[in-house]
N, C-alpha and C positions, 0 to 999 in steps of 0.2 A: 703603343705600349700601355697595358693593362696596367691602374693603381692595383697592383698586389704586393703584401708584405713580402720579404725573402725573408726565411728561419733555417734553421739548423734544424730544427725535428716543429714535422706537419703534425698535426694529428684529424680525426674523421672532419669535423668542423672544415678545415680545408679543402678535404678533398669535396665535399660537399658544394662547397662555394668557386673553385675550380671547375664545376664540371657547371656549374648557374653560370657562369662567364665561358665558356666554355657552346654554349647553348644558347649562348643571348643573344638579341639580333645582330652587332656587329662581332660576335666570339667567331670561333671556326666555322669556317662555311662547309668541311665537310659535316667535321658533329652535329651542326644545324639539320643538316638535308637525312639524318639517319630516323630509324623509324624501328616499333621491335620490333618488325621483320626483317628488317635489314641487318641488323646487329644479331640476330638471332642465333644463328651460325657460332659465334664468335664465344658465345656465350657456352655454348657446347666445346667447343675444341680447351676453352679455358680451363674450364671444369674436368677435362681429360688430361690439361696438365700439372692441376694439382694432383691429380693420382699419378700422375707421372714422378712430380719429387715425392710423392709417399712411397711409392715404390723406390726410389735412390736411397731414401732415408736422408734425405739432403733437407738440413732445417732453411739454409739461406736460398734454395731452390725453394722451396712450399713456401717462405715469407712470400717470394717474388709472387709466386704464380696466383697466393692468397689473395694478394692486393691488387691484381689483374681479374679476379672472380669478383669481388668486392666490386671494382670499378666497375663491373656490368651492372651489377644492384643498383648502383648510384645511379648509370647511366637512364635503364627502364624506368628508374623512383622519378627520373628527373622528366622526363618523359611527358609523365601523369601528372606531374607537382605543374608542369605548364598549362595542363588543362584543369587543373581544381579539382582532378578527381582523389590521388591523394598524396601523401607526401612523407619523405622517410621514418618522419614519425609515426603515423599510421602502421607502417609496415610494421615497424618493429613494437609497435602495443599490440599488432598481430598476434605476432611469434610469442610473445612473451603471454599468452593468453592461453593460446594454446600449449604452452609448456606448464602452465599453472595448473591446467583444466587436466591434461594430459599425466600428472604426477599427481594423483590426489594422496599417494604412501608417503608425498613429503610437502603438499600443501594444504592435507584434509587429513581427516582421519581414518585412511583405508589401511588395513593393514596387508602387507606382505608378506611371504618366505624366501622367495627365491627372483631371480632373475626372469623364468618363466613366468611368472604369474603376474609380473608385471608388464612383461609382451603382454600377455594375453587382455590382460586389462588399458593396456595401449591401444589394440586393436577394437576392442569391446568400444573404447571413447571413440576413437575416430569414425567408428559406422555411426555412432547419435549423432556426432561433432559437425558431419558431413550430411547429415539423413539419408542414409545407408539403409533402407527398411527393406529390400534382400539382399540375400546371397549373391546376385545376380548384379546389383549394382554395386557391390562389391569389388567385385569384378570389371565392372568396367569404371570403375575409380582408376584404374592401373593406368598410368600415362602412354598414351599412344604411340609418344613422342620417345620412349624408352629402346636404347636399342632391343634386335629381334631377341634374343638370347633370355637377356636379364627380365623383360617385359615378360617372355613365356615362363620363367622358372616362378615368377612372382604372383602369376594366375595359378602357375598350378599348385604354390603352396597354397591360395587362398582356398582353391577348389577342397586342397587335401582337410582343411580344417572341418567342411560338412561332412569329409568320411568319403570323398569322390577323389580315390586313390587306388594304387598298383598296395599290394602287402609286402615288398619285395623291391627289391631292385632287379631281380631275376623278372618278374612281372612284365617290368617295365623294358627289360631288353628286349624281351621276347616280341614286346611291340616293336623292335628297332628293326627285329626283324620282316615282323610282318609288313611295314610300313616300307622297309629296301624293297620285298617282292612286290609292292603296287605300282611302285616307283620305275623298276626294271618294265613290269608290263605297259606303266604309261612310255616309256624309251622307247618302248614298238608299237606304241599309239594306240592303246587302248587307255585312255584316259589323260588327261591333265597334268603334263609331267611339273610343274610352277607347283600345285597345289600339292601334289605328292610329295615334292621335294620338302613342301613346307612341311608337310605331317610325321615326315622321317625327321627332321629339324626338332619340331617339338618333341616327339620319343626318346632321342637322344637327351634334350634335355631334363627330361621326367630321370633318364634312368642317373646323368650326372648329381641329379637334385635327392636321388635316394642313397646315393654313394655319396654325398655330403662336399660334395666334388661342386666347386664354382665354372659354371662351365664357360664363363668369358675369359676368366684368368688362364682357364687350362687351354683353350683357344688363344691365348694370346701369349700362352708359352710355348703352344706349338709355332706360332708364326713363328718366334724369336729364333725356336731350333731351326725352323726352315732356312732361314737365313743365315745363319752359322753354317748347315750343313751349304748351301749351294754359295758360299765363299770359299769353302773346303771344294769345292768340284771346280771355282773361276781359277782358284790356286795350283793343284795340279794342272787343268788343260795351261795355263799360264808357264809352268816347270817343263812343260812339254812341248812348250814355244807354240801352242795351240789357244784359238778362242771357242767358247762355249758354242757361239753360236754356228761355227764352223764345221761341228762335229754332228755325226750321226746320232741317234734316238740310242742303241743301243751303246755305244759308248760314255751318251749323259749319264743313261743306267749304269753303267759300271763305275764311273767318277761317284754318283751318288752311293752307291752300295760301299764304298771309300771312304765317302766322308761319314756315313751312317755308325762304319768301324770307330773311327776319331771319336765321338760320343762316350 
């Protein structure tokens, strides 16, 4: 039994020293044996469920899932606070450096007009901030690690800032098209069908990105339809005393053409 006070309200300090015991050499033997690659994972799906109660609109959902993202912070802080390299403090005289350096319209004396111009001068800091001396590495500042989607529309705004853009969203379709025709000729094996597929991937999201149109959310509103709709087709074949998978190709199409109506 850990010496730990019990309270009625923790605050950061706690979690802090929870996760130091936690970590210590007789604390949990699994937390001990984690590593940030191990925890890696964990860290992403967290982060996916805070957008998840943002999207509910749910405040004691987002408390929960905040202090589940938070606890990975502490976890990795704690990580490096075991090797000397550095420690929560550190971290956060980071952030708060960069938010000082990064707002000079409300730490300096730069002035503003709009909300534009202070992107723009956000952007302008972070290529000094980072030593960003091309466009190029610019570009590959962009996290790797970013899903496919968000990662491409985020190159191609930066692309679009030198002026290396469609005029159009019409433009950009038009490359949706031409990129589907490469793609069809790699299906009959003239070329690279993996890398076709990527470059019709990115076109589509150039032309989302000119229609203002997020194309992960629009992507993850069509899974959602999917799903409505093909419970709409388990529901009928189910009213019909039939299973989905029991049924011919041409009958799922007609259940779906069904549930398409319900919409």
């Amino acid at each position: 039994m850990v010496d730990f006070e019990q309270k009625e309200q923790y605050d950061f300090d706690d979690l802090l020293r929870i996760m130091e015991i936690l970590r210590a050499p007789d604390g949990c033997m699994w937390d001990r044996e984690q590593d940030h690659q191990s925890i890696r994972r964990n860290f992403i799906e967290e982060t996916y469920e805070v957008c998840e109660a943002i999207d509910e609109q749910d405040a004691d959902h987002l408390k929960e899932e905040l202090g589940d993202v938070l606890l990975q912070v502490v976890f990795h802080t704690q990580m490096e606070k075991e090797k000397g390299v550095f420690d929560i403090g550190d971290v956060a005289d980071g952030v708060c450096k960069k938010l000082i350096f990064r707002h000079p319209h409300i730490f300096g004396t730069v002035k503003v007009g709009s909300s534009a111009e202070i992107l723009e001068n956000w952007d302008a800091l972070k290529r000094v901030e980072k030593h960003q001396e091309t466009d190029t590495s610019a570009l590959d500042s962009v996290a790797r690690s970013l899903p496919g989607l968000i990662r491409a529309e985020k190159l191609q705004k930066k692309a679009a800032k030198v002026g290396f853009d469609w005029e159009n969203a019409q433009g950009a379709f038009d490359k949706v098209s031409e990129e589907a025709d490469e793609l069809r000729r790699a299906m009959d094996g003239d070329g690279d069908a993996g890398e076709e597929l990527g470059d019709l991937l990115f076109a589509v999201v150039n032309v989302a990105r000119h229609l203002k149109v997020d194309p992960e959310r629009a992507l993850e509103k069509t899974c959602n339809k999917f799903i409505s709709r093909f419970a709409s087709m388990e529901r009928q074949a189910r009213d019909a005393g039939k299973t989905l998978s029991g049924l011919p190709l041409d009958e799922l199409d007609a259940l779906w053409e069904r549930a398409k109506g319900e919409a």
